[in-house]
C-alpha positions as CSV (number, residue, x, y, z in Angstrom):
1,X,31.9,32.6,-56.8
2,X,34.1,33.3,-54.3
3,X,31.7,36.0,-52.5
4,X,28.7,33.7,-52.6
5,X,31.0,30.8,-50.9
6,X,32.3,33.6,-48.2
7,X,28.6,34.5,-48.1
8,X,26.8,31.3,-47.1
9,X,30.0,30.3,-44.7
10,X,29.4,33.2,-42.9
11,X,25.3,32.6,-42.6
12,X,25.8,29.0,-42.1
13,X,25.8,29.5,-38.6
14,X,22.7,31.7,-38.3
15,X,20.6,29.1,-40.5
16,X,21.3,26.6,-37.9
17,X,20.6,28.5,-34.7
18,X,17.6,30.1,-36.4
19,X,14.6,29.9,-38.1
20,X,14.8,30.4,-41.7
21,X,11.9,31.7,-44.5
22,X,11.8,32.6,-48.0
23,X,8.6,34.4,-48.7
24,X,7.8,36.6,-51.8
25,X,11.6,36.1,-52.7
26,X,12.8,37.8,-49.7
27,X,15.0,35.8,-46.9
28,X,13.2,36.1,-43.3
29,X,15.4,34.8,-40.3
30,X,13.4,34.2,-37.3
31,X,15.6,33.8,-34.1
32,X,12.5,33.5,-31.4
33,X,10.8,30.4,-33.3
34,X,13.8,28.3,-33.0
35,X,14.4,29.1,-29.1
36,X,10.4,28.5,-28.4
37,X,10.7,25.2,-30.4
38,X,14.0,24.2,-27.9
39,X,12.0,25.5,-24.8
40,X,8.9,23.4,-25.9
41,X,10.9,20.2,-26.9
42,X,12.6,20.4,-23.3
43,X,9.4,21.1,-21.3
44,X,7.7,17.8,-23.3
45,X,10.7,15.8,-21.3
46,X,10.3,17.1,-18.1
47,X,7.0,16.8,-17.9
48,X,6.9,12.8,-19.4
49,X,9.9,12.7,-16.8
50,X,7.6,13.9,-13.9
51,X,4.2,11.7,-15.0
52,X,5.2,8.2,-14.0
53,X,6.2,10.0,-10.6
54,X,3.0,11.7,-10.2
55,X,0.6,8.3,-11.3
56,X,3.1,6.5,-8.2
57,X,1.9,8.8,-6.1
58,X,-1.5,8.9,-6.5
59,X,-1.2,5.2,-6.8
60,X,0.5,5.3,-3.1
61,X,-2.0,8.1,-1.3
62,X,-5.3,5.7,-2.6
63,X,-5.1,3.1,-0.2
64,X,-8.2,1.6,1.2
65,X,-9.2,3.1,4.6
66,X,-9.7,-0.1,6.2
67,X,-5.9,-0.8,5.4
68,X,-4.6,1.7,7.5
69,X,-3.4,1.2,10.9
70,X,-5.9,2.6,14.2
71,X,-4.4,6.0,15.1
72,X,-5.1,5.8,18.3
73,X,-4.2,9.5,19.2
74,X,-7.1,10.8,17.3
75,X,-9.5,7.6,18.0
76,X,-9.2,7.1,21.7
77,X,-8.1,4.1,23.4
78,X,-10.6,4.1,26.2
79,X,-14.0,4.8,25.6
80,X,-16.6,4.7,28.4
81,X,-19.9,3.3,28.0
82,X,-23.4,3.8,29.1
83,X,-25.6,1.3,29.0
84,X,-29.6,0.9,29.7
85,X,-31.9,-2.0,28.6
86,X,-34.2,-4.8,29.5
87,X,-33.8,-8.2,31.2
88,X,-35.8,-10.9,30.3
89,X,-35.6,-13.7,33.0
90,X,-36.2,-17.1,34.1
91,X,-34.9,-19.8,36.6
92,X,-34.1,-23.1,35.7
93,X,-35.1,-25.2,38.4
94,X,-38.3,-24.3,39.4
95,X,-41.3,-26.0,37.3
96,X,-41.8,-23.0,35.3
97,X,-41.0,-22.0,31.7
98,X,-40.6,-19.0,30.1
99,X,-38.8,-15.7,29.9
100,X,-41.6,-14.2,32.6
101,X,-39.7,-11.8,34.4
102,X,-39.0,-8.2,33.1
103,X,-36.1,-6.3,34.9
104,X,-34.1,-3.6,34.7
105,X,-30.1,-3.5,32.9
106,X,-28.4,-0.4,33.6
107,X,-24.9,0.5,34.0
108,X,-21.8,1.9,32.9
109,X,-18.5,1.0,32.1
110,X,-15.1,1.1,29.6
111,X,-13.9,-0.1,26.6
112,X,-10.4,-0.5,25.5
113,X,-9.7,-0.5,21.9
114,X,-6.6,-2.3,21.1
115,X,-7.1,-3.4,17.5
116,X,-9.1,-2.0,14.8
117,X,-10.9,-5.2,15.2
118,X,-10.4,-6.6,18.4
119,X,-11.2,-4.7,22.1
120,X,-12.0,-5.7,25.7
121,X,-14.6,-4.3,28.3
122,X,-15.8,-4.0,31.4
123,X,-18.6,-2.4,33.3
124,X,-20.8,-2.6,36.6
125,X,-24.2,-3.3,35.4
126,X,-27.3,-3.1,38.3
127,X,-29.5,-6.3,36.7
128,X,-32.4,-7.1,38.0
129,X,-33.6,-11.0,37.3
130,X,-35.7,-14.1,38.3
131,X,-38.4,-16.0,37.4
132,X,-42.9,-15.3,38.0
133,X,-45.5,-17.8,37.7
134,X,-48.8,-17.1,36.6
135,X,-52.0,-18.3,37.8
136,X,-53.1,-21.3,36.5
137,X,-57.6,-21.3,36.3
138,X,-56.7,-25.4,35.2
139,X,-54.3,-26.3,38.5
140,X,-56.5,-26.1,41.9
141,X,-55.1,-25.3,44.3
142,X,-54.0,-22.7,42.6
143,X,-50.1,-21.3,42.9
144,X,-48.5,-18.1,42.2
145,X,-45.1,-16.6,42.9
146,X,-42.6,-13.9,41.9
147,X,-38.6,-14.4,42.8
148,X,-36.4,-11.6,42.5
149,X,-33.2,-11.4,42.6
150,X,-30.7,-8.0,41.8
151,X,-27.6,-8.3,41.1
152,X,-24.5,-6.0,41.1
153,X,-22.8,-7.7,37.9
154,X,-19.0,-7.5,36.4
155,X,-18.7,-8.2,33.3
156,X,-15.2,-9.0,31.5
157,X,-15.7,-8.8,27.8
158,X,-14.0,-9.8,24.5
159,X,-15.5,-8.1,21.6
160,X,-14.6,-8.5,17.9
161,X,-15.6,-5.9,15.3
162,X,-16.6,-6.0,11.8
163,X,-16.4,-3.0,9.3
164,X,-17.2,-0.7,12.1
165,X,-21.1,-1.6,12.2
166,X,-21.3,-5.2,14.4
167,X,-19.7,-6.0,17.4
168,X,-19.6,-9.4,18.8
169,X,-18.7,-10.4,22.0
170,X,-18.2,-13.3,24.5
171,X,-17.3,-13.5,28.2
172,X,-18.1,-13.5,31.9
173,X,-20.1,-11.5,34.4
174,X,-19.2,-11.8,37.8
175,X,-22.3,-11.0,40.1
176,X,-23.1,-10.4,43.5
177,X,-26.8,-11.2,44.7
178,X,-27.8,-8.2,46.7
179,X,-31.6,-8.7,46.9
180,X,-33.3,-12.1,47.4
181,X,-37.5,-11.2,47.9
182,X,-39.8,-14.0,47.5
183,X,-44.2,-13.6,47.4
184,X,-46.1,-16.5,46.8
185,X,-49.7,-17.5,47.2
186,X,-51.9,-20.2,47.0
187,X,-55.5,-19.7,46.6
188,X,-58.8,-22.7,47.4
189,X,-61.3,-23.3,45.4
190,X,-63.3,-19.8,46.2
191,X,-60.6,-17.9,45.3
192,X,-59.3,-17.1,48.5
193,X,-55.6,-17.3,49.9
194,X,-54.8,-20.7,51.9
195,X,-52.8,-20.1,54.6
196,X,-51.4,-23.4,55.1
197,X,-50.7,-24.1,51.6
198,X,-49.1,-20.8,51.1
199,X,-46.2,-21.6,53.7
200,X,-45.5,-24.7,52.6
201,X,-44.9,-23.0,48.7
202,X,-43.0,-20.6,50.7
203,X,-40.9,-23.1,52.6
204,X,-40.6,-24.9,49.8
205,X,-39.4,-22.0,47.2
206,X,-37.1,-20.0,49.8
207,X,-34.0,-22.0,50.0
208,X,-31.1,-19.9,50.7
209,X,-29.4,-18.8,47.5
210,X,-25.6,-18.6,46.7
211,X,-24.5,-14.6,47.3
212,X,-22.4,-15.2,43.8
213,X,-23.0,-16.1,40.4
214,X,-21.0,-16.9,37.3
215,X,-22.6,-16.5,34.5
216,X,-21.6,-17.2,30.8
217,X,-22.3,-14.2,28.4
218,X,-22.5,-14.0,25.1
219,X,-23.8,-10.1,23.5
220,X,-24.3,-8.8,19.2
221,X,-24.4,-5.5,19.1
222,X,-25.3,-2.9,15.5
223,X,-23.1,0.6,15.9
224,X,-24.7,3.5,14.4
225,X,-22.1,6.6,13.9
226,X,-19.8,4.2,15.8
227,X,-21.5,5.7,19.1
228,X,-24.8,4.0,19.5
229,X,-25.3,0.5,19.5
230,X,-28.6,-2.0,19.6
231,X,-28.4,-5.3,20.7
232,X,-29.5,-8.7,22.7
233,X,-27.4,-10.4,25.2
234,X,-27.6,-13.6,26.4
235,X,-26.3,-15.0,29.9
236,X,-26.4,-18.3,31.8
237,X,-25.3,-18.8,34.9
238,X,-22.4,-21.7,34.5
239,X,-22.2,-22.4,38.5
240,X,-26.1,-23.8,40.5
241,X,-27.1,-21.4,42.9
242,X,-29.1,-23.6,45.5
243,X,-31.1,-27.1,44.5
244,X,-34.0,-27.6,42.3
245,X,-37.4,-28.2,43.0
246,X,-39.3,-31.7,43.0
247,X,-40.0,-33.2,39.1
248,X,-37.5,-30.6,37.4
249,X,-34.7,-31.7,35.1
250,X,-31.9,-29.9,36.5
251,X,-30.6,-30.6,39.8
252,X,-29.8,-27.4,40.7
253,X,-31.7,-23.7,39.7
254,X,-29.7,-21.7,37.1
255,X,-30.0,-17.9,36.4
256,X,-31.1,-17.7,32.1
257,X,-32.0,-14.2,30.9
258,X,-32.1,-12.5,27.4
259,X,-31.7,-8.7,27.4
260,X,-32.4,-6.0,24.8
261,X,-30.1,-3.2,25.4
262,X,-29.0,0.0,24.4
263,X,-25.4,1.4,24.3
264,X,-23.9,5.0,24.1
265,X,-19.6,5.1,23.4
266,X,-18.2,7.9,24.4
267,X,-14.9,9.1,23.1
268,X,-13.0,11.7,24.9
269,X,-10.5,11.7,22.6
270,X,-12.7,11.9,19.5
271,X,-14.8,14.6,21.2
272,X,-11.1,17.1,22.1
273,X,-10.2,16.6,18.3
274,X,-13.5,17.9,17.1
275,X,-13.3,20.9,19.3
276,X,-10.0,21.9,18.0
277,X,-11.2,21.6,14.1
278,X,-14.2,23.8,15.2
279,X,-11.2,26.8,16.9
């Protein structure tokens, strides 16, 4: 009895630190099985230990895009601008309706990104505006005449933008009247020019105009890539420019035009970065 007691005292210690099987009668002691299970149970804590830490993470990294602040290192600040479109003019003032008069809108200038929704430009535009009147077959005598005027323009802009697609924007344009060319003619009855009644439009129409204009702008643009950008522009000149003719409404002639533009943004910034991924 005492030899079995000694016995099991003495494999008591074993039994615990190891693995233990009786098969086919005979007494198997595994030492490996019991370290593996130890290994696996301490692995199963780290790793539930290290989950929650890994799902924060993750949960940290996915922010929106939109949320992030503008790097403006890798955007740019300043982007310049090119710009090329169509005027559509008229004058208020001068007994005749409609956006008549095509003219040029080209230019180029800089924008200044401050805020991922929020910039500021300016650019000098060469615009070329006015107002033509068509031959009437119903008014005898009848009257023709084209006005135009070019301007070198300055425009001070305030642009908000939406999701990277639409930019709105509001402002001023500062212009300087650098051409003033008038034709007109009046033709009789026959069809052929009167003399007399010609001067007398002429006279009439070629009252000196103001060298500067103010005009009230207000321009929607759609970005494509965030480089190209198709739009219409609207500007009104807020100051009169000389007085209006007999039977009009206003009393003094006002520049109105609607243009139809096109806009390149160049980014110098954005155009170095992409260099150096391609090296």
């Amino acid at each position: 009895m005492k030899k079995k007691l000694t016995l099991w005292i003495l494999l008591l210690p074993t039994v615990l630190l190891a693995q233990v099987e009786i098969k086919d009668g005979a007494l198997t002691i595994d030492f490996s099985k019991k370290k593996n299970q130890q290994q696996d149970t301490v692995q199963k804590q780290h790793n539930n230990e290290e989950a929650p830490a890994r799902v924060k993470k993750q949960k940290t990294n996915n922010k929106p895009e939109e949320e992030e602040n503008p790097d403006f290192a890798k955007e740019g600040l300043f982007k310049a601008m090119f710009i090329a479109g169509l005027n559509l003019s008229q004058i208020d003032g001068d007994n005749q309706a409609g956006y008549a008069y095509p003219g040029a809108h080209v230019g180029v200038g800089v924008m200044v990104k401050f805020h991922k929704y929020m910039s500021v430009n300016t650019a000098i535009i060469y615009g070329m505006k006015g107002a033509y009147r068509k031959l009437n077959s119903s008014e005898l005598p009848q009257r023709t005449w084209r006005q135009q005027w070019d301007y070198i323009q300055l425009p001070l802009m305030f642009n908000v933008h939406d999701k990277k697609l639409v930019m709105a924007s509001v402002g001023l344009s500062f212009n300087y009247l650098i051409r003033d060319k008038l034709t007109a003619s009046v033709f009789d009855g026959a069809g052929k020019i009167d003399d007399a009644q010609t001067q007398i439009l002429r006279d009439e129409l070629n009252i000196p105009t103001k060298k500067f204009d103010l005009g009230g702008v207000a321009a929607f643009q759609f970005l494509i890539k965030r480089v190209f950008g198709i739009g219409a522009r609207f500007e009104y000149s807020l100051i009169g420019l000389k007085p209006a003719l007999a039977g009009t409404k206003v009393k003094e002639v006002h520049n109105n035009s609607i243009t139809f533009r096109l806009m390149y943004i160049l980014d110098p910034v954005e155009i170095k970065n992409k260099r150096k991924k391609r090296m």
